[in-house]
C-alpha positions in Angstrom: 29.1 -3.3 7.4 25.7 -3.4 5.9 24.7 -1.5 3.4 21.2 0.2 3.2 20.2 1.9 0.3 16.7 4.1 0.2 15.1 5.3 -3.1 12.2 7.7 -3.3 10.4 9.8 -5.1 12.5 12.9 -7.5 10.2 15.0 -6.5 6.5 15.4 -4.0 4.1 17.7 -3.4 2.1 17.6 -0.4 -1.3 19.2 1.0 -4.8 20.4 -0.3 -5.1 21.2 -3.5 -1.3 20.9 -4.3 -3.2 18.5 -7.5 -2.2 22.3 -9.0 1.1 21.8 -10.0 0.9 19.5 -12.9 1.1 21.6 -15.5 3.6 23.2 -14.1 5.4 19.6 -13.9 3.8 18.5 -17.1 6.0 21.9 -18.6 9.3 21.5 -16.9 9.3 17.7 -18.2 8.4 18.7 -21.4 5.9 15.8 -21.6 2.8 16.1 -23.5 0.3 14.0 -23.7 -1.1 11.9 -20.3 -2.9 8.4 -20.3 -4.7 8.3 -16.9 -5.1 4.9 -15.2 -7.9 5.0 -12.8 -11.3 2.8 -11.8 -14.8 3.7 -13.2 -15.6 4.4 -9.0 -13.4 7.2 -8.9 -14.4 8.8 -12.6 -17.9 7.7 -11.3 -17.9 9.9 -8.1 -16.1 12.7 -9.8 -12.5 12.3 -8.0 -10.8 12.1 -11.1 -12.8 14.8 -12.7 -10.9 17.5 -10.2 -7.7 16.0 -12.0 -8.6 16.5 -15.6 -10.0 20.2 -15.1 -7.0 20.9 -14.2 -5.5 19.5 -17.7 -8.0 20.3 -19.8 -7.4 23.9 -18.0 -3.9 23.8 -19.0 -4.9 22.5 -22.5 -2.8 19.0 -22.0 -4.5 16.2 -23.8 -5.3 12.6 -22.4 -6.7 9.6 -22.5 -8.3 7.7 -19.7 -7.7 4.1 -18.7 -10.7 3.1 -16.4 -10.6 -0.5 -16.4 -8.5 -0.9 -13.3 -9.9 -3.6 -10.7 -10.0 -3.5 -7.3 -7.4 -6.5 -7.2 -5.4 -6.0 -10.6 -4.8 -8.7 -12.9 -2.4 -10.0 -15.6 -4.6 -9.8 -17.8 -5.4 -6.0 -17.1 -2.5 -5.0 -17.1 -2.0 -6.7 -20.8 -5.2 -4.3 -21.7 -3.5 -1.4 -20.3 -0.6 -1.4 -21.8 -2.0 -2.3 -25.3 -4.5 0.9 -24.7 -1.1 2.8 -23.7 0.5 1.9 -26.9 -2.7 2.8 -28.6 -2.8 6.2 -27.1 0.6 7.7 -28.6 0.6 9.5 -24.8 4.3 9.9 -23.6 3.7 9.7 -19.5 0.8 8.5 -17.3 -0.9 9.7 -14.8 -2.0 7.2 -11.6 -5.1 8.6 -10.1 -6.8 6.2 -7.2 -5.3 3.5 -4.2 -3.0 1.1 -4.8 -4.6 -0.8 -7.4 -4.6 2.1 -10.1 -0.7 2.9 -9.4 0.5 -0.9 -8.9 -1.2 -1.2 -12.7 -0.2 2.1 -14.0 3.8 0.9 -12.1 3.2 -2.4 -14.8 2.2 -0.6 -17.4 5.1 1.9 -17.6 7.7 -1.1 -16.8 6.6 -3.1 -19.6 6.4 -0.6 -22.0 10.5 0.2 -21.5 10.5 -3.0 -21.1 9.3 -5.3 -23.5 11.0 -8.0 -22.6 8.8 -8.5 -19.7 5.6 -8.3 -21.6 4.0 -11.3 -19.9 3.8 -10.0 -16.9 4.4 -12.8 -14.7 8.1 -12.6 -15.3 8.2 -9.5 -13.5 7.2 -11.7 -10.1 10.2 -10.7 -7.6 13.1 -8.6 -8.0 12.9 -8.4 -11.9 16.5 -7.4 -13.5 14.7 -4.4 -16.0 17.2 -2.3 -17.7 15.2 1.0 -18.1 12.9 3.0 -16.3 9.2 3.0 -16.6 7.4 5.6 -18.3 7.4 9.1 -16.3 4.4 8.0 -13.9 2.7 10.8 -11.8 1.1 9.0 -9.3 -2.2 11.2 -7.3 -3.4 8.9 -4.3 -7.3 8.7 -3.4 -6.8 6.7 -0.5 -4.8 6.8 2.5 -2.5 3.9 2.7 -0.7 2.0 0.4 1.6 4.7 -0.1 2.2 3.1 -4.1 3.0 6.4 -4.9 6.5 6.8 -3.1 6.9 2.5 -3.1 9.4 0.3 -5.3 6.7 -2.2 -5.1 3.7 -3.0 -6.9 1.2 -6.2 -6.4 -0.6 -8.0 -9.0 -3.1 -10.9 -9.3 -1.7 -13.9 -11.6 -5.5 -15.1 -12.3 -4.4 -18.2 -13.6 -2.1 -19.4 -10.7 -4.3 -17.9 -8.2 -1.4 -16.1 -6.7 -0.4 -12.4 -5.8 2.6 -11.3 -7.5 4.7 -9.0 -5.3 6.8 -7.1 -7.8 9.8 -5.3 -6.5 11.8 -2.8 -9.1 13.3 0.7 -8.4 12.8 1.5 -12.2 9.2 1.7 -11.1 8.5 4.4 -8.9 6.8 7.0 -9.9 8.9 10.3 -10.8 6.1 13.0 -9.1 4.0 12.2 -6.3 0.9 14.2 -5.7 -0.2 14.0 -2.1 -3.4 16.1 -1.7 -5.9 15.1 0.8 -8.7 16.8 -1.4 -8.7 14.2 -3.6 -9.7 11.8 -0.7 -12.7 13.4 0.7 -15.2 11.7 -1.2 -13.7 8.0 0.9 -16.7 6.2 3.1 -15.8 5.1 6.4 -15.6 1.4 5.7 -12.4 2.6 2.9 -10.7 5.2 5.5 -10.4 2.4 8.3 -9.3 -0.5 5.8 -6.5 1.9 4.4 -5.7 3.4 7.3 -5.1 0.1 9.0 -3.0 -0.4 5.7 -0.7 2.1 6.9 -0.4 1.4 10.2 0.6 -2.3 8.8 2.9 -0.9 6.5 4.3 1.0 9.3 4.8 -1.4 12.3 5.8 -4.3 9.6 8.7 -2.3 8.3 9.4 -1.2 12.1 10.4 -4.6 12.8 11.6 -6.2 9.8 15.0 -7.7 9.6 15.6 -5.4 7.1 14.8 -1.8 9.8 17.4 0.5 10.5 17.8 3.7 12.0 16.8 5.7 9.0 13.1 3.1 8.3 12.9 3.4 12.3 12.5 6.8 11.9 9.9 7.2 9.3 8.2 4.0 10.8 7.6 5.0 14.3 6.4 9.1 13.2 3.8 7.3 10.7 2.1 5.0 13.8 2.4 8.4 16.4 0.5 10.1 13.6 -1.9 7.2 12.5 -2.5 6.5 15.8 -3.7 10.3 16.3 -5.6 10.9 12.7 -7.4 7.6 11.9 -10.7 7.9 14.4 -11.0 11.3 12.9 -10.9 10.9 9.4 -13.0 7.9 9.8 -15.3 9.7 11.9 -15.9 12.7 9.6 -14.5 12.1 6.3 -14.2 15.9 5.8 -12.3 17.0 8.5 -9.5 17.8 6.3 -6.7 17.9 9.2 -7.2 14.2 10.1 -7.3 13.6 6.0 -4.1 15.3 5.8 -2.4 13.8 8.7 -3.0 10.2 7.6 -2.4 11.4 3.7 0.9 12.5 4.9 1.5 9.5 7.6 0.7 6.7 4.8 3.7 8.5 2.6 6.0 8.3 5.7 5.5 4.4 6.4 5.8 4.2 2.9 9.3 5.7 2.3 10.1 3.0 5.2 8.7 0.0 4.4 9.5 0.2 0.3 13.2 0.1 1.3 13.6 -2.3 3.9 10.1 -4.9 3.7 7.7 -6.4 5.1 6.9 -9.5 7.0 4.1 -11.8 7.7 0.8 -10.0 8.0 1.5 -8.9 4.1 2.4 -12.5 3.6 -0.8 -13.8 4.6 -3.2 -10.9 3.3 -1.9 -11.6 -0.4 -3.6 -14.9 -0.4 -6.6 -14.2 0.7 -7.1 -11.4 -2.2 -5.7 -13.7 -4.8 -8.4 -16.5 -3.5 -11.1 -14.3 -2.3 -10.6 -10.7 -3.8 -10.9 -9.5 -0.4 -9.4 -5.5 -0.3 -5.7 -5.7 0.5 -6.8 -3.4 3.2 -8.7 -5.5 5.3 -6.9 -8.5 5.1 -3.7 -6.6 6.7 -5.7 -5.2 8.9 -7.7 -8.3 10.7 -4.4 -10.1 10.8 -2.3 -7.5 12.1 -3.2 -8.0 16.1 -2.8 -11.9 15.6 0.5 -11.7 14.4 1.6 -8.8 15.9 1.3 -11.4 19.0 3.5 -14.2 17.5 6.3 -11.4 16.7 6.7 -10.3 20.7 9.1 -12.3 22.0 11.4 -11.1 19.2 10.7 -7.8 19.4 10.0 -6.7 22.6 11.9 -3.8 23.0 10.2 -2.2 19.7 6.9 -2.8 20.9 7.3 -0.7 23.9 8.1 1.9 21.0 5.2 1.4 19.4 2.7 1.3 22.3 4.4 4.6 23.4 3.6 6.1 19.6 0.0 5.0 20.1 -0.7 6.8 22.7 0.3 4.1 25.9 1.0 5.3 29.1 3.3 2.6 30.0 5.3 4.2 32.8 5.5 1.7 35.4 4.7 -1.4 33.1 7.5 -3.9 32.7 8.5 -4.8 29.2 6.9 -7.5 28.6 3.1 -5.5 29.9 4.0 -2.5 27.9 4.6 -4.9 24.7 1.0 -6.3 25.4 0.0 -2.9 25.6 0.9 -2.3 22.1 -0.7 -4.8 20.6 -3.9 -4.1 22.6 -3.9 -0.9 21.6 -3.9 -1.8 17.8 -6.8 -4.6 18.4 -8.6 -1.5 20.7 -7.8 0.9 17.4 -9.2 -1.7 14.8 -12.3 -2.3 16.7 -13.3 1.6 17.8 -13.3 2.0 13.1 -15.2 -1.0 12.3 -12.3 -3.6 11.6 -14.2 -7.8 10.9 -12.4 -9.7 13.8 -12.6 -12.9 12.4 -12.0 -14.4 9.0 -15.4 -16.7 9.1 -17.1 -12.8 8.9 -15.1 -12.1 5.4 -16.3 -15.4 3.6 -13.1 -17.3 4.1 -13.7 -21.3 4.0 -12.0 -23.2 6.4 -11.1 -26.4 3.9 -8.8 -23.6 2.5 -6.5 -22.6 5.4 -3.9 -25.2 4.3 -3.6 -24.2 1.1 -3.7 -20.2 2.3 -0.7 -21.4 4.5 1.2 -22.7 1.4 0.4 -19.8 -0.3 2.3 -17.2 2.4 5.3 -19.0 3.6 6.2 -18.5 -0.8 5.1 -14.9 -0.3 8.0 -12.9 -1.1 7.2 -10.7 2.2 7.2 -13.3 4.9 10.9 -14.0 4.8 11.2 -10.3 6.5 9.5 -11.4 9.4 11.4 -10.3 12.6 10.5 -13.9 13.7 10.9 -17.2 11.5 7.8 -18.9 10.6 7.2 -22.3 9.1 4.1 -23.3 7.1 2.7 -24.6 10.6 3.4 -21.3 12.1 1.0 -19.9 9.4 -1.7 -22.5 9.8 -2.4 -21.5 13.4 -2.1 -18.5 12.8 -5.1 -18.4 10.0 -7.2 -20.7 12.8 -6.7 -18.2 15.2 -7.8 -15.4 13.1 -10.9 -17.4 11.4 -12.2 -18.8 15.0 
């Protein structure tokens, strides 16, 4: 028999304004002093402002981190963690996407764990001994889901490679989920995420790793992705739909962080290692493309899926109502503003082969539901660039 094994979170808070409870958190964990790690965007705009009121409120000191980049790299994570040290705080505080928590996830691990101080050796499943600094992790955007994940990605600048990182010790002790905090997110960064999601949520529907518990979580997130996304794109303060896909991004997350991913995540990391393109919009222009290599071996879970979209596929054979579900994710991707085509996001042709390369050694493809070679990968990146 198999064994599956899920990890989350100790403890999450969901819903507007639920950014409250920290010092109340902050008290019962008898920490004392927080080092944020955010972007210069988010302090910019004010988001992380509605965070540190609330300390300074509760008189808990801090220091802020702001250097974060929108693909994080070795070497700022090396700055983090040296400002960390610097800062004699004893737990930090993740405020932004994915990028902020995946650097504020390195920072804590190498800080327990010095060992791993050069950062690349934490590539893979790395074999730390202690867990990372307490991490409260806040999320500003609506689909990564970092904040409940035993992953975290970062850029090795001088390989020009992502690192896919994979370590229970890393997940954040308090997750945060409050929609308020994601407001202020233009339409371009609700579809990209959202589309992030719904990735994160088909991928770890079909992934040799999905059981009944991932199914689960997996196939609620798409129902309610499928039914929030136009909204929140639409009208970035219609706080239900920012609430349903703050709360559907978590679900796919508590899926996909135990069981992987596959090939769309594969292929995306490439293109943000060679062309900084947001992690976002890679996943989600190459979603439809391989959604439609994966259907003969997963037939029977795409009529799941187009059913949790919204399909009426009552009469359809399985084969039609699998096409439907794809279609509907291509008809999803378009209606938000999704590029189509990788020639519209500055990728060069010449480089497909070595993008190709660069997946099939991603440490999510071997999760694909269907086997792919390096060839497999090729066409694929023609398809999507033509």
């Amino acid at each position: 028999m198999n064994t599956n094994r899920i990890v989350l979170n100790e403890t999450s808070y969901f819903g507007p304004g639920s950014r409250n409870v920290i010092p109340e958190e902050v008290k019962r964990r008898n920490l004392k002093k927080a080092f944020i790690v955010t972007d210069n965007d988010l302090v910019k705009f004010g988001v992380v402002k509605q965070v540190t009121d609330i300390l300074e409120q509760a008189a808990i000191p801090y220091t802020t981190f702001a250097e974060v980049k929108q693909n994080p790299t070795v070497t700022n994570v090396k700055a983090g963690v040296k400002a960390y040290a610097a800062s004699a705080a004893d737990f930090i505080i993740a405020i932004g996407g994915g990028s902020p928590t995946d650097t504020a996830k390195a920072i804590g691990i190498i800080t327990n764990n010095p060992e791993f101080s050069n950062v690349v050796s934490l590539e893979g499943v790395a074999n730390t001994k202690n867990k990372s600094v307490p991490i409260i992790a806040l999320p500003t955007t609506a689909g990564t889901a970092a904040e409940v994940t035993i992953n975290y990605v970062i850029t090795d600048e001088e390989n020009v490679k992502k690192m896919v990182c994979v370590d229970p010790n890393d997940i954040p002790v308090l997750a945060i989920v409050d929609a308020e905090l994601m407001s202020s997110m233009p339409k371009s960064l609700t579809a990209a995420t959202g589309m992030d999601a719904l990735t994160h949520a088909i991928e770890g529907y079909i992934t040799k790793g999905s059981w009944e518990m991932s199914d689960m979580f997996e196939l609620k997130a798409i129902e309610m992705i499928a039914r929030h996304l136009p909204a929140a794109v639409a009208n970035g303060h219609d706080l239900e739909a920012r609430n349903g896909m703050a709360v559907a991004q978590y679900i796919a997350g508590m899926g996909f962080s135990n069981v992987g991913l596959g090939a769309v995540h594969g292929m995306a990391h490439p293109l943000g290692a060679f062309y900084n393109i947001p992690h976002g919009v890679a996943n989600a222009l190459l979603l439809p493309y391989v959604m439609e290599y994966n259907m003969p071996s997963s037939i029977q879970k795409y009529k799941k899926i187009a059913q949790a979209m919204g399909c009426d596929i009552q009469g359809m054979n399985d084969e039609a109502a699998a096409v439907a579900a794809v279609e509907s994710v291509k008809q999803l991707s378009l209606k938000i503003g999704i590029p189509q085509k990788l020639s519209e996001i500055g990728v060069k042709e010449e480089d497909l082969e070595q993008l190709a390369q660069s997946a099939y050694a991603d440490v999510c493809t071997p999760g694909n539901p269907r086997d792919v070679t390096v060839e497999d990968l090729l066409a694929l990146y023609r398809k999507a660039y033509i």
